[in-house]
ZATIDO-933314 format. One record per residue (C-alpha): x, y, z; residue in one letter. Coordinates in Angstrom, 3 decimals. Layout:
<node <X, Y, Z>, a>
...
***
This chain:
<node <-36.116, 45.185, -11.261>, x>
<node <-35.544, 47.039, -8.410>, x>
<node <-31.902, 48.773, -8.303>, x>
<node <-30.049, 47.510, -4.965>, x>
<node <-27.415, 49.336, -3.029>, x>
<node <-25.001, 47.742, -0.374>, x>
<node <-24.914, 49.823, 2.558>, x>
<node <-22.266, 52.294, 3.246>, x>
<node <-20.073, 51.660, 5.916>, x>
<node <-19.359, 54.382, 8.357>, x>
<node <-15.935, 53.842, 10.289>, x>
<node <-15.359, 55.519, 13.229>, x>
<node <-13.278, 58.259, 14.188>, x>
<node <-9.955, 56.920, 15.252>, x>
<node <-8.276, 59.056, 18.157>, x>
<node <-4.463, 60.076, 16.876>, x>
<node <-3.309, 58.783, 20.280>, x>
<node <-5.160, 55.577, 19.285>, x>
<node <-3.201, 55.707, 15.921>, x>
<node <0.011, 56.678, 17.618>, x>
<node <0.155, 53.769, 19.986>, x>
<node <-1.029, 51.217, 17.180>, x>
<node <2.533, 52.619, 15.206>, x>
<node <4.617, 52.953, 18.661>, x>
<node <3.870, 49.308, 19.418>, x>
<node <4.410, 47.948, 16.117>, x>
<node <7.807, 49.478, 16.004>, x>
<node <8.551, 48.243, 19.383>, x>
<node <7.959, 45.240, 18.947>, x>
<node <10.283, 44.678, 15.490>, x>
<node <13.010, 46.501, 17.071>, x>
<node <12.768, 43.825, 20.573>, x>
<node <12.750, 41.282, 17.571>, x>
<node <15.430, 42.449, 15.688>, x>
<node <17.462, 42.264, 18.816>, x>
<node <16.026, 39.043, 19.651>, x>
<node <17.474, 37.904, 16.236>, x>
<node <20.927, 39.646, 16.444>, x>
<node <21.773, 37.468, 19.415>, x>
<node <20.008, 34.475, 18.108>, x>
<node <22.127, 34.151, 15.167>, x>
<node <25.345, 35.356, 16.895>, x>
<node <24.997, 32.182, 19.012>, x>
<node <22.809, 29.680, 16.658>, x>
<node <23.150, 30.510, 12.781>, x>
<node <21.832, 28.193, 10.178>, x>
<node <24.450, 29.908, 8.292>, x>
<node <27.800, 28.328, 7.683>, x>
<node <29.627, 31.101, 6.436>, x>
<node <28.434, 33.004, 9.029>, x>
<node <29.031, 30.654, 11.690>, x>
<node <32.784, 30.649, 10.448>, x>
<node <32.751, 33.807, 10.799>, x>
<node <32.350, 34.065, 14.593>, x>
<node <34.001, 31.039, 15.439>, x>
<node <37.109, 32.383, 13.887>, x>
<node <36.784, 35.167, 15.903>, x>
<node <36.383, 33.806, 19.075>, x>
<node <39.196, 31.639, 18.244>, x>
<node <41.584, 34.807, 17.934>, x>
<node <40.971, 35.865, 21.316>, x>
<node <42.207, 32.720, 22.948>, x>
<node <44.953, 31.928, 19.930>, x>
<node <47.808, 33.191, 22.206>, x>
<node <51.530, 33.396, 20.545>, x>
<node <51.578, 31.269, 17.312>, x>
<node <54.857, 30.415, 14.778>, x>
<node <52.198, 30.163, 11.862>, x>
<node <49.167, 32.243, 11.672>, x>
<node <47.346, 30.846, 8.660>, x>
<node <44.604, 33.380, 6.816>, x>
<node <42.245, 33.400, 4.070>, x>
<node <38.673, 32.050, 2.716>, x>
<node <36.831, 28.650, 3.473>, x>
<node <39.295, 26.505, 0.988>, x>
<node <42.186, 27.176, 3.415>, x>
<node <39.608, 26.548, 6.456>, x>
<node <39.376, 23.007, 5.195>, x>
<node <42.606, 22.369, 3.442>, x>
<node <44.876, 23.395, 5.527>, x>
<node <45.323, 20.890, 8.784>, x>
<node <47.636, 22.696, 11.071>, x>
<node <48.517, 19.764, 13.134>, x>
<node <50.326, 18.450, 10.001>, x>
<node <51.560, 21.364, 8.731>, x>
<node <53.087, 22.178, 12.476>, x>
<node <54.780, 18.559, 11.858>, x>
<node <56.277, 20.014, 8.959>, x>
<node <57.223, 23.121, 9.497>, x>
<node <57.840, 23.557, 12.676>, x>
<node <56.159, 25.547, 16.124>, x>
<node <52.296, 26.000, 16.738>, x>
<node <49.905, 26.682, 13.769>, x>
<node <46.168, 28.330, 13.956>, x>
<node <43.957, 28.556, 11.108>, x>
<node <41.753, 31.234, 11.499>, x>
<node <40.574, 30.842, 7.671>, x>
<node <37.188, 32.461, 7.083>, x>
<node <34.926, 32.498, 3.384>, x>
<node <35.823, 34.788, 0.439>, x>
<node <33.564, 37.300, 0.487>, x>
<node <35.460, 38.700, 3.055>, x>
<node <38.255, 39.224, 0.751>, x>
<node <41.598, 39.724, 1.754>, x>
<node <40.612, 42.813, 3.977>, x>
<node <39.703, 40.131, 6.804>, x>
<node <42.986, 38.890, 6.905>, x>
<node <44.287, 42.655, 7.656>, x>
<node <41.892, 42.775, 10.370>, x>
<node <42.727, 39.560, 11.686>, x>
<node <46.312, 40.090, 11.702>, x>
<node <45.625, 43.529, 13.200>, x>
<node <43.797, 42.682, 16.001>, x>
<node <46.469, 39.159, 16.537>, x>
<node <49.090, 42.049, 16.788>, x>
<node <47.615, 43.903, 19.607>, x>
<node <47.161, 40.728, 21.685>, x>
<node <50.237, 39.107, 21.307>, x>
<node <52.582, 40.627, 19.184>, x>
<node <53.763, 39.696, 16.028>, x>
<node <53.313, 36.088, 14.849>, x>
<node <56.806, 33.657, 13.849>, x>
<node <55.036, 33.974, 10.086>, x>
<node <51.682, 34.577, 8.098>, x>
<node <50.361, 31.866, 5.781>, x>
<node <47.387, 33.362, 3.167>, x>
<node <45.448, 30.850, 1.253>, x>
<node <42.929, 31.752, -0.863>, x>
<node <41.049, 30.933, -3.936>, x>
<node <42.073, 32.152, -7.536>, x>
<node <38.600, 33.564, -7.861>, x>
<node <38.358, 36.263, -4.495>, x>
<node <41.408, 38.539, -5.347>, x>
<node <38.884, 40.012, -8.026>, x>
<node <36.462, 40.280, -5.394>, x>
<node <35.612, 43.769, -4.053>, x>
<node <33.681, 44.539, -0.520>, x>
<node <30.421, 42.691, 0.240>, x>
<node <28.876, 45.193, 2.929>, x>
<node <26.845, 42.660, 4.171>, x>
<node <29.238, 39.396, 4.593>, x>
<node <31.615, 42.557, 6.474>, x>
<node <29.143, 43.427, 8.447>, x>
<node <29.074, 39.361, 9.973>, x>
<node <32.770, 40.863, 11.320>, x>
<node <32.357, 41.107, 15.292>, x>
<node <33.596, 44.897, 15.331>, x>
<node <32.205, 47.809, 14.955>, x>
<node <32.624, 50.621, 11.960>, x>
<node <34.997, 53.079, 14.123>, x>
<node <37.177, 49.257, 14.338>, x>
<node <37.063, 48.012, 10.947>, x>
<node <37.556, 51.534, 9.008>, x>
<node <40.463, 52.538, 11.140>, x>
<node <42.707, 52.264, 7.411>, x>
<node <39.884, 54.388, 5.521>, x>
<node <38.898, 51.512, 3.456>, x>
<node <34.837, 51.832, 4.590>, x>
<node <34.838, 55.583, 3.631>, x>
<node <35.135, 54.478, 0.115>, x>
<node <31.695, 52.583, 0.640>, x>
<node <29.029, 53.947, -1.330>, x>
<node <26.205, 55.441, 0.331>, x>
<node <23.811, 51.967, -0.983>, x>
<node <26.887, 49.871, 1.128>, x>
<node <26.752, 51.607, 4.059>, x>
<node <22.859, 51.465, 4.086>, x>
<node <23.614, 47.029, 3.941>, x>
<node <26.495, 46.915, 6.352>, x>
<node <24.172, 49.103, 8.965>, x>
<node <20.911, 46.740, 7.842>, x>
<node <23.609, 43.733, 8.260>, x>
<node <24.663, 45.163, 11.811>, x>
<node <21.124, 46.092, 13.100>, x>
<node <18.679, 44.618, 11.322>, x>
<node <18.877, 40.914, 11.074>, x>
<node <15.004, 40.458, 9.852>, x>
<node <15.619, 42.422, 6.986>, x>
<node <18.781, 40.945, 5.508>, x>
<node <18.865, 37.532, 7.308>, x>
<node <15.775, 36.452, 6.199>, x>
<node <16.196, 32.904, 5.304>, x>
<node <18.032, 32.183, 8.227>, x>
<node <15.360, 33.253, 10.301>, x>
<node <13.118, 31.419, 8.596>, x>
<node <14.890, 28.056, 8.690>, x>
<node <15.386, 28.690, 12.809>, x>
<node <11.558, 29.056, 12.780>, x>
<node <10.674, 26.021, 10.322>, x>
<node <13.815, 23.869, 13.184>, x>
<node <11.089, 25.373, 16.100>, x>
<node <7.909, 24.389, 14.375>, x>
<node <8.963, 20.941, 14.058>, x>
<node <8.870, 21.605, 10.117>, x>
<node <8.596, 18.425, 7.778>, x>
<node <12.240, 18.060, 6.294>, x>
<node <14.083, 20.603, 7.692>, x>
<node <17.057, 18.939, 8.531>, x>
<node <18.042, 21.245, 12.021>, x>
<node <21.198, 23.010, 12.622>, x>
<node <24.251, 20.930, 12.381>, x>
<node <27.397, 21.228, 14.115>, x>
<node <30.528, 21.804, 11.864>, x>
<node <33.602, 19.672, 13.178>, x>
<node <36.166, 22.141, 13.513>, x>
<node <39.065, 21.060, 15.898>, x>
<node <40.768, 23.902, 18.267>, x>
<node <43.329, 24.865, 16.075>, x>
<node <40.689, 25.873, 13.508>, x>
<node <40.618, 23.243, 10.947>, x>
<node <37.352, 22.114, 9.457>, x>
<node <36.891, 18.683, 8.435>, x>
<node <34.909, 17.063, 5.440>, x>
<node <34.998, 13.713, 4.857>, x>
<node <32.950, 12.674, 1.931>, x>
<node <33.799, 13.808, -2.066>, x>
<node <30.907, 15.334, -4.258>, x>
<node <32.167, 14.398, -8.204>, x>
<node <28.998, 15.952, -8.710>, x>
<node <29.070, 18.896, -7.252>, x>
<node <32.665, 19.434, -8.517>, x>
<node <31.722, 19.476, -12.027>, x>
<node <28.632, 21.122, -11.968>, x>
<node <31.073, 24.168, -10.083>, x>
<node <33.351, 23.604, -13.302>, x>
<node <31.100, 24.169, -15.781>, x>
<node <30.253, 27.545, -14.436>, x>
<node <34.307, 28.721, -13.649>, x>
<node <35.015, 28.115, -17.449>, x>
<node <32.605, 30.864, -18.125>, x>
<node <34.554, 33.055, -15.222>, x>
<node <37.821, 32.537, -16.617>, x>
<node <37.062, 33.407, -20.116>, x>
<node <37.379, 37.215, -18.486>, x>
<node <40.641, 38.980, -17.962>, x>
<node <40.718, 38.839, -13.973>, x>
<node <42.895, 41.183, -12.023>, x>
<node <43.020, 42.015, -8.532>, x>
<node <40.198, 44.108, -6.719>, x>
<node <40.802, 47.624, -5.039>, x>
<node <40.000, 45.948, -1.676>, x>
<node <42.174, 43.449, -1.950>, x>
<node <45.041, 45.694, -3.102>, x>
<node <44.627, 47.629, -0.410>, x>
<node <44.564, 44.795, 2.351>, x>
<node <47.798, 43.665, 1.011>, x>
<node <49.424, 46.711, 1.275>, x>
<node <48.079, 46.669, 4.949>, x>
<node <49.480, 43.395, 5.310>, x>
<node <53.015, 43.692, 4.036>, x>
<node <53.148, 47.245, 5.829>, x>
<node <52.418, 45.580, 9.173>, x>
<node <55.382, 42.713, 8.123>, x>
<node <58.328, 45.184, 7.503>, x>
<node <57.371, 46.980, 10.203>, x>
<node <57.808, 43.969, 12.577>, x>
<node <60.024, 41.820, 10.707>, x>
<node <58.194, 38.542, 10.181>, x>
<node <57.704, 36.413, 7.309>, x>
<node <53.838, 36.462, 4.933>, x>
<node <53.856, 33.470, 2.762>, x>
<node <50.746, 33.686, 0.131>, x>
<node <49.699, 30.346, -1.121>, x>
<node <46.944, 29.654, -3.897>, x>
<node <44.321, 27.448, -2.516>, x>
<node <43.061, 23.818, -4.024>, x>
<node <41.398, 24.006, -7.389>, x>
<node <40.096, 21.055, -9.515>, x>
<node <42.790, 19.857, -12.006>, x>
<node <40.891, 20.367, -14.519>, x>
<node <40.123, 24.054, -14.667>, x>
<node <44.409, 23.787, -13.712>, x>
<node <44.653, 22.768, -16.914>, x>
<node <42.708, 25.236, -18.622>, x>
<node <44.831, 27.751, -20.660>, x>
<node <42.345, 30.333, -19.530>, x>
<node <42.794, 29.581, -16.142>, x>
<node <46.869, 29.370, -16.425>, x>
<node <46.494, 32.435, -18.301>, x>
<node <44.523, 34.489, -15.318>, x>
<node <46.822, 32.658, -12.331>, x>
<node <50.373, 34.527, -14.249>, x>
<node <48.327, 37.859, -14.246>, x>
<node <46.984, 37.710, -10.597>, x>
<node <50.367, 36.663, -9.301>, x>
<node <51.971, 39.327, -11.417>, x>
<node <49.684, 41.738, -9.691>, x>
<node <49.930, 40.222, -6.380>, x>
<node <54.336, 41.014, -6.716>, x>
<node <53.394, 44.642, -7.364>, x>
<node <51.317, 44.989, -4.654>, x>
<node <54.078, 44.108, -2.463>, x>
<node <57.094, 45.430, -4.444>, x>
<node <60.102, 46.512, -2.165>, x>
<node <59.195, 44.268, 0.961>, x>
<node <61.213, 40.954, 0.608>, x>
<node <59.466, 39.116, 2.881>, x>
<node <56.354, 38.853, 1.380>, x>
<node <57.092, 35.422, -0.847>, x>
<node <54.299, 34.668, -3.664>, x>
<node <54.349, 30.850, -3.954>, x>
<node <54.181, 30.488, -7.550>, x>
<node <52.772, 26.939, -8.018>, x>
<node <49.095, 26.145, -8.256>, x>
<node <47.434, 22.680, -6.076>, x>
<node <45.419, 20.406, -8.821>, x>
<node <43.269, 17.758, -6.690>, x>
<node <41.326, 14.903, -8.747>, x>
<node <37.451, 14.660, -7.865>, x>
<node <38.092, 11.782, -5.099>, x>
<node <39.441, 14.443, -3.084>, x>
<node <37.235, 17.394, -3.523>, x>
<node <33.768, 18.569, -2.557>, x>
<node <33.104, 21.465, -5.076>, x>
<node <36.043, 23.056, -7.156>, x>
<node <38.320, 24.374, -4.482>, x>
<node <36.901, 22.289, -1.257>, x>
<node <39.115, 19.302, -0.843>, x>
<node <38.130, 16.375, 1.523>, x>
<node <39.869, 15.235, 4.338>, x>
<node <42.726, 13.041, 2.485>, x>
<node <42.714, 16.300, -0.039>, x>
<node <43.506, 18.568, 3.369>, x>
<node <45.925, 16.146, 3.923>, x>
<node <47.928, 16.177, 0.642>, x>
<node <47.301, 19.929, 0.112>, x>
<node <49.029, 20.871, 3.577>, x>
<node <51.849, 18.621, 2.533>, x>
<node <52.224, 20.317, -0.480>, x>
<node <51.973, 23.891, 0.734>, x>
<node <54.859, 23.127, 3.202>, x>
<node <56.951, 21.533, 0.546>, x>
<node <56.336, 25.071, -1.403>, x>
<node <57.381, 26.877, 1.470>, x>
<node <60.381, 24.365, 2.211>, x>
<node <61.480, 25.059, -1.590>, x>
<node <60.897, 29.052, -1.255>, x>
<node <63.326, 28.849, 1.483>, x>
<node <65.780, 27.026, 0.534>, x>
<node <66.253, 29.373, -3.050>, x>
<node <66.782, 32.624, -0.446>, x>
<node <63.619, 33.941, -0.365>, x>
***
């Protein structure tokens, strides 16, 4: 049998300006995309935490002079209803609440940049989950902060980065394609038309910053509660980062005499009643007294806020007759606090 041979395929020469233009337009075209993207999801994120990010933001800028600036991660954002709490305690409220990946070192910045607008605020209100003071820096939920580097590492705290952090919060600043990628993808699969993607949804959040939920998940809740018994089995103590902010914080309070009130956030009463967890809360608030040691008027509200599963979403996320109760409750601790001198 005759031996057969495919033929050899010659390919032509390719010119290097040929080669160079190919490359040049490529890489045109991903950067006009990337930019495309970075003010695509500025304005129209499929991303909730990032979309609280902004808002909050934006809301600073037209916030004005408040009696309670209220801080912290997404179980303040829709826990704490400043039109009730104002009821209680007095003057205007904001709640500029954000998610905890930020950490504490978002409330620094917040307060920061609050100062330079309008002064001190009457008081500070923190609220934040039991589980983010261990937290340290996520480059890439910091790099969602509207500032740039030069802004956000005036304290030194970015120079700590290492070198694999700063490469994500420059990717998460620049190049959306690359660490947005899901997002992008669900804003493409909303264009197409695609079969059960279920669109970008507004978030009800009123002007002062609260976000509403109405409907429970016991579901949810306890599937979120089976995996925080395995977190609080560990010894948990407070991060660098947030150690840091704090000091921030209370430095910025003595130096213009107003009142930071640091509140724990919502939390399923059954991990409350976890030894474990009771066991980690008297650490971190031990911790949280010694990073504020020798300013008085930085008040740790030692009391934790149990919530049944009618009122909560997911472990820490109460509903909206939870965000009810729970602002009650946090003015009631700060009513108390007062009253015994502090």
């Amino acid at each position: 049998m005759p031996k057969t041979y495919l033929p050899e395929e010659i390919c032509p020469e390719v010119p290097l300006r040929t080669v160079f233009a190919n490359v040049s337009g490529v890489m045109i075209i991903t950067f006009l995309f990337n930019l495309f993207a970075v003010w695509y999801l500025d304005n129209n994120t499929p991303n909730r935490g990032n979309y609280l990010i902004r808002y909050k933001w934006e809301l600073l800028k037209s916030a004005g002079e408040v009696d309670w600036l209220v801080l912290g991660d997404s179980n303040g954002n829709q826990g704490l209803e400043p039109r009730i709490f104002s009821g209680r305690m007095g003057g205007k409220a904001i709640n500029l609440c954000t998610v905890g990946t930020l950490t504490a070192f978002n409330d620094a910045l917040m307060l920061e940049r609050y100062v330079e607008l309008y002064g001190p605020p009457g008081n500070i209100l923190l609220v934040h989950a039991y589980d983010v003071w261990p937290r340290e820096a996520n480059a890439l939920a910091l790099a969602e902060i509207p500032l740039d580097w030069r802004e956000i590492n005036r304290k030194g705290i970015l120079e700590k980065f290492t070198a694999k952090q700063k490469t994500l919060f420059f990717l998460g600043k620049r190049a959306p394609l690359l660490y947005e990628r899901s997002a992008m993808a669900e804003v493409f699969q909303g264009f197409l038309g695609y079969p059960g993607f279920p669109g970008i949804k507004p978030w009800i959040l009123s002007e002062d910053g609260f976000m509403l939920e109405l409907d429970a998940m016991p579901e949810n809740v306890e599937r979120d509660y089976a995996g925080h018994l395995l977190k609080i089995e560990k010894e948990l103590s407070l991060s660098s980062i947030n150690l840091q902010s704090l000091k921030i914080i209370s430095q910025i309070s003595d130096e213009h005499k107003f009142k930071v009130y640091i509140a724990n956030g919502p939390v399923y009463e059954k991990l409350n009643d976890d030894a474990n967890f009771q066991g980690n809360m008297k650490r971190i608030e031990a911790e949280l007294k010694s990073a504020v040691a020798g300013n008085e008027r930085v008040i740790i509200l030692e009391k934790t806020f149990p919530f049944p599963l009618e009122q909560l979403q997911n472990l820490d996320h109460v509903t909206a007759d939870g965000a009810v109760a729970y602002t009650n409750e946090v003015a009631d601790a700060i009513l108390e606090a007062n009253n015994n001198g502090n």
